[in-house]
N, C-alpha and C positions, 0 to 999 in steps of 0.2 A: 610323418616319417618319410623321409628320401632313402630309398633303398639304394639306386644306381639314378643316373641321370634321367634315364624313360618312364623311372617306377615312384610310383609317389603314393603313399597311403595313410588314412584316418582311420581313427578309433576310438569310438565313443561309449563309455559303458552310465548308468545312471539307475539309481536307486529311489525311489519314491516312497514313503508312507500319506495315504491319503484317511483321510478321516474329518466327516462332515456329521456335525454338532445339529441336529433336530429329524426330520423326517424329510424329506424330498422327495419327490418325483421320481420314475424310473428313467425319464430324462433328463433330468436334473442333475440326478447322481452319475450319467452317463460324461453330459456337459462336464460338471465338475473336475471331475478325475477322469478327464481324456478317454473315456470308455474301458478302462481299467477296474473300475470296480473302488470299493477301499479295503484297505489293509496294505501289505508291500505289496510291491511291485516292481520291474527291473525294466528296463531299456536298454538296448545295445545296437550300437551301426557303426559297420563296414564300410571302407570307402576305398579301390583302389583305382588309382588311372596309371595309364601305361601308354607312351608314346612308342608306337610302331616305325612310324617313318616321320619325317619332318610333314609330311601330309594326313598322316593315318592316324587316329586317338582310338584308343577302346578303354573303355569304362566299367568297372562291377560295383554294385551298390547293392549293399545285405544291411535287413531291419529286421528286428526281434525286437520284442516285450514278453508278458506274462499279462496275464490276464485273473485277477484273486475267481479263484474254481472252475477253471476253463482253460484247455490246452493252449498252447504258446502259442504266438503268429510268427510266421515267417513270413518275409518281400525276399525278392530280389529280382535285380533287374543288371542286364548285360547291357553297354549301349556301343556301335563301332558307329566313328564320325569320320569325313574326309572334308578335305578342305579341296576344294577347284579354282 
């Protein structure tokens, strides 16, 4: 999504059902399903960039999942760049 010329943003959402057929391992089951667990599960990320100046970039970057029986993760991460 192009908001204006400087603003520019992504948006990812994504759904999962994971479900593994025998007994596994607790790292097994970790590997498998990305450390989500089985049952649903959700993903979502943020992406925005914003050109300050023809020299200046600043960056935000936001990540969620769910976790089956364990509070949600949240990242995020700010980044400012210059070019010299």
């Amino acid at each position: 999504i192009y908001v204006t010329e400087r603003l520019q943003g992504n948006i990812r959402l994504q759904w999962r059902r994971n479900s593994i057929t025998g007994d596994p391992t607790s790292l097994g089951n970790f590997e498998l399903t990305d450390g989500a667990g089985q049952g649903d599960t959700w993903r979502w990320a943020l992406q925005a960039n914003y050109r300050v100046s023809d020299l200046l970039r600043a960056s935000l970057n936001y990540d969620g999942r769910t976790i089956v029986d364990r509070p949600f993760v949240h990242s995020a991460r700010f980044t400012v760049s210059a070019v010299f």
